[in-house]
C-alpha positions, 0 to 999 in steps of 0.5 A: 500500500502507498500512502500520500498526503495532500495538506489544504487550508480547510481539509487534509486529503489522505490516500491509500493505493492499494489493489488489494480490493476489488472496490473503491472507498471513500470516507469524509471525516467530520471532528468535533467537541463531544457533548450530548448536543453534538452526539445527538444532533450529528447524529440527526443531522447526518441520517437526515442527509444520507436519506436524500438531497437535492437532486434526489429528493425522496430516499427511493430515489437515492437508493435507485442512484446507488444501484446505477452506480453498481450497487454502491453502499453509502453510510454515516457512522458516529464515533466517540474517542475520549473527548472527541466525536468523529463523524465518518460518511462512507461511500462503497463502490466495485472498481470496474475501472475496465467498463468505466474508468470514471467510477470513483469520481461518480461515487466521490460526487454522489457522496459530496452532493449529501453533504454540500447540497442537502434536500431544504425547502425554503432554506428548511431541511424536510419537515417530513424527514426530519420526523421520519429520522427522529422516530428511527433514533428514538427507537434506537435510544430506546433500544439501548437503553432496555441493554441492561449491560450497556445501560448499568457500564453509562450509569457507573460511568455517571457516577464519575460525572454524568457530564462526561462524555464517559457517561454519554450514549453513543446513540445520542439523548431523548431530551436533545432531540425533542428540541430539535426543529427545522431551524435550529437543525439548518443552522447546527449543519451550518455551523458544522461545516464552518467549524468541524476538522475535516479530513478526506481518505480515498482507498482503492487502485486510484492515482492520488495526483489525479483524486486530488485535483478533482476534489480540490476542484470540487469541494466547497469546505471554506473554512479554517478550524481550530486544530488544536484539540484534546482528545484524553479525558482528564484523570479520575479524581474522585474517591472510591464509591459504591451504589447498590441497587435492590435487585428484584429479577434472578440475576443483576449487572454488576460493575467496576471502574478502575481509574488509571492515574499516572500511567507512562505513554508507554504503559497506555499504549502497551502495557495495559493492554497485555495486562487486560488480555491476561487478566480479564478481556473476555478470553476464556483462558483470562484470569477473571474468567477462570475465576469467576466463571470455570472454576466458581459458575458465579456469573454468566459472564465476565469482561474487562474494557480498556479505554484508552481515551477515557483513562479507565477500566471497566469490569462488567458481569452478569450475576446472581444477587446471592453472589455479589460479595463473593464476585467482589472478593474474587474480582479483588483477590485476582487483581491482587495477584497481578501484582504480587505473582508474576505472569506465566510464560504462557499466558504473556506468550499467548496474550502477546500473540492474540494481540499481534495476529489481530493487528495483522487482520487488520490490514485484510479489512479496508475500514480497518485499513482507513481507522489505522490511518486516521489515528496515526495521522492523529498521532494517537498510534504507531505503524502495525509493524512498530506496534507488533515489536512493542507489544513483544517489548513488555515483560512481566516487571512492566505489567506487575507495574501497572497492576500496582497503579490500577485503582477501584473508584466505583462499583455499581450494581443494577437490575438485570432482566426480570 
């Protein structure tokens, strides 16, 4: 694969050419401040527009569009990296470079024209669609809510503080969205193109030169951002707390967060994630699995999340509420153990090799491919090849030194299903 960059004064161009796919991709990257208005209205916003624009003005034209265009596949996705929001629009089309040469400047116009030449009625985004789009992500917030999972790791994650974007849906806020109108919906999309990053990556057989002076000469981005932004949430403060719930059904999520106070750039990158691969990723040989579940049957299940851009850990399993005490003694006396046992030989070896080999995969997948990018042009990551030699690099001293720095701030259990 070749990478190139092309620098511009409202947007950065980033291309990947490879023939490693059949298919072309194009993604359009939209950053911003994470806050509960800007999740939920990107995410309104960005349905709205992906439903159809000016030229087709109702969704079944669009789709008939993406069909003649050999069955492209265009989408939005929203996601969240610690203090940032990254809005991606993708747009999927087959190289039939043979039969038409000119594909991937049709599918980069078709993409454009969503975001640049919306479906307004007298300066209005559809009264219609907008209520149409509303009704889909009311659904969905709904739906994420009755995750009885998903709902008790935000609601210990509120605990820290329910303003943090630690504690925020990814499916976005009920309260927002019953706020939005036709206005205040057009004069968001305004401001989102003035003041949002932009970054443009187009992966596939394509000459970068070429890709590059159509869409400079196409694009209508004509603003200059603040670059300058933050993207690690601040260190946990806060002291140890405890909420309990009454548990009413015949099992309760349970739910630990660790802080992860002073960690070394090094130890964030590297160490922590070997640690979490032995002691408690989900893999049935980790440490809290074998505990918890093989050898005891307390829980259903049992994993630990490493968030990298949020500074925490978090352990969640799904328990009977006659076991909760016992759960929290095993859940404590193994983390113990990280600290005051070494590792086996074994169990380094295998988490390292389970870590590299899914790094490799990576490259097999072209959103993968367009993700390692980003977050190396973001200098958040090191190349796939420096990041495989690093994770060879721990040793059982680093991770018996982040054990030691790992610290409980809050434990939380809430209902299960009834």
């Amino acid at each position: 694969m070749i990478y190139d960059t092309f620098r511009h004064s409202c947007y950065d161009l980033y291309t990947i050419k490879t023939d490693k796919f059949n298919s072309f991709k194009v993604e359009i990257i939209f950053k911003m401040k994470c806050t509960k208005e800007n999740l939920t209205l990107s995410a309104l916003l960005f349905d709205v527009l992906m439903d159809s624009n000016k030229m087709y003005k109702t969704n079944k034209e669009l789709t008939r569009a993406l069909e003649l265009l050999y069955d492209a596949n265009m989408y939005s996705n929203i996601t969240r990296v610690g203090d940032m929001l990254i809005i991606s629009c993708t747009i999927d089309v087959i190289d039939y470079g043979k039969i038409e040469k000119n594909i991937i400047y049709r599918a980069i116009d078709l993409l454009f024209m969503c975001i640049f030449n919306p479906n307004l009625v007298n300066d209005k985004f559809s009264y219609k669609i907008i209520q149409k789009v509303k009704r889909e992500l009311v659904k969905e917030i709904k739906s994420a809510r009755e995750d009885a999972k998903q709902t008790s790791i935000l609601n210990a994650l509120s605990l820290l503080d329910e303003k943090s974007p630690r504690a925020l849906s990814i499916s976005g806020s009920l309260d927002v969205l019953d706020c939005v109108s036709q206005d205040s919906l057009h004069d968001f999309y305004k401001n989102f193109l003035e003041e949002t990053i932009k970054e443009i990556y187009v992966l596939g057989n394509v000459d970068p030169s070429a890709i590059d002076e159509y869409i400079h000469e196409n694009v209508k981005f004509n603003s200059i951002p603040n670059r300058d932004f933050k993207i690690y949430l601040d260190e946990i403060k806060t002291r140890r707390m405890k909420k309990v719930g009454e548990a009413k059904g015949d099992q309760i999520n349970y739910v630990e967060i660790y802080k992860l106070n002073g960690l070394t750039d090094y130890e964030q990158d590297y160490v922590i994630t070997i640690f979490n691969a032995i002691w408690g990723s989900g893999s049935l040989e980790s440490r809290l699995y074998k505990a918890l579940r093989k050898d005891k049957g307390l829980c259903y299940n049992v994993n630990a999340y490493y968030q990298k851009y949020d500074r925490c850990l978090i352990v969640h399993t799904a328990i009977d509420p006659k076991n909760i005490k016992e759960v929290e003694k095993i859940i404590k006396k193994t983390l113990i153990e990280m600290v005051k046992t070494e590792v086996s030989d074994k169990e380094l070896d295998s988490s390292k090799m389970l870590i590299k080999n899914s790094l490799l995969l990576t490259c097999d997948n072209a959103t993968k491919i367009i993700d390692n990018a980003l977050f190396r042009n973001m200098n958040l990551i090191e190349s796939i090849d420096e990041r495989r030699k690093m994770f060879d690099k721990v040793s059982k001293s680093d991770i018996k030194k982040v054990a030691k720095k790992i610290r409980l701030v809050v434990s939380y259990r809430m209902d299960g299903l009834k």
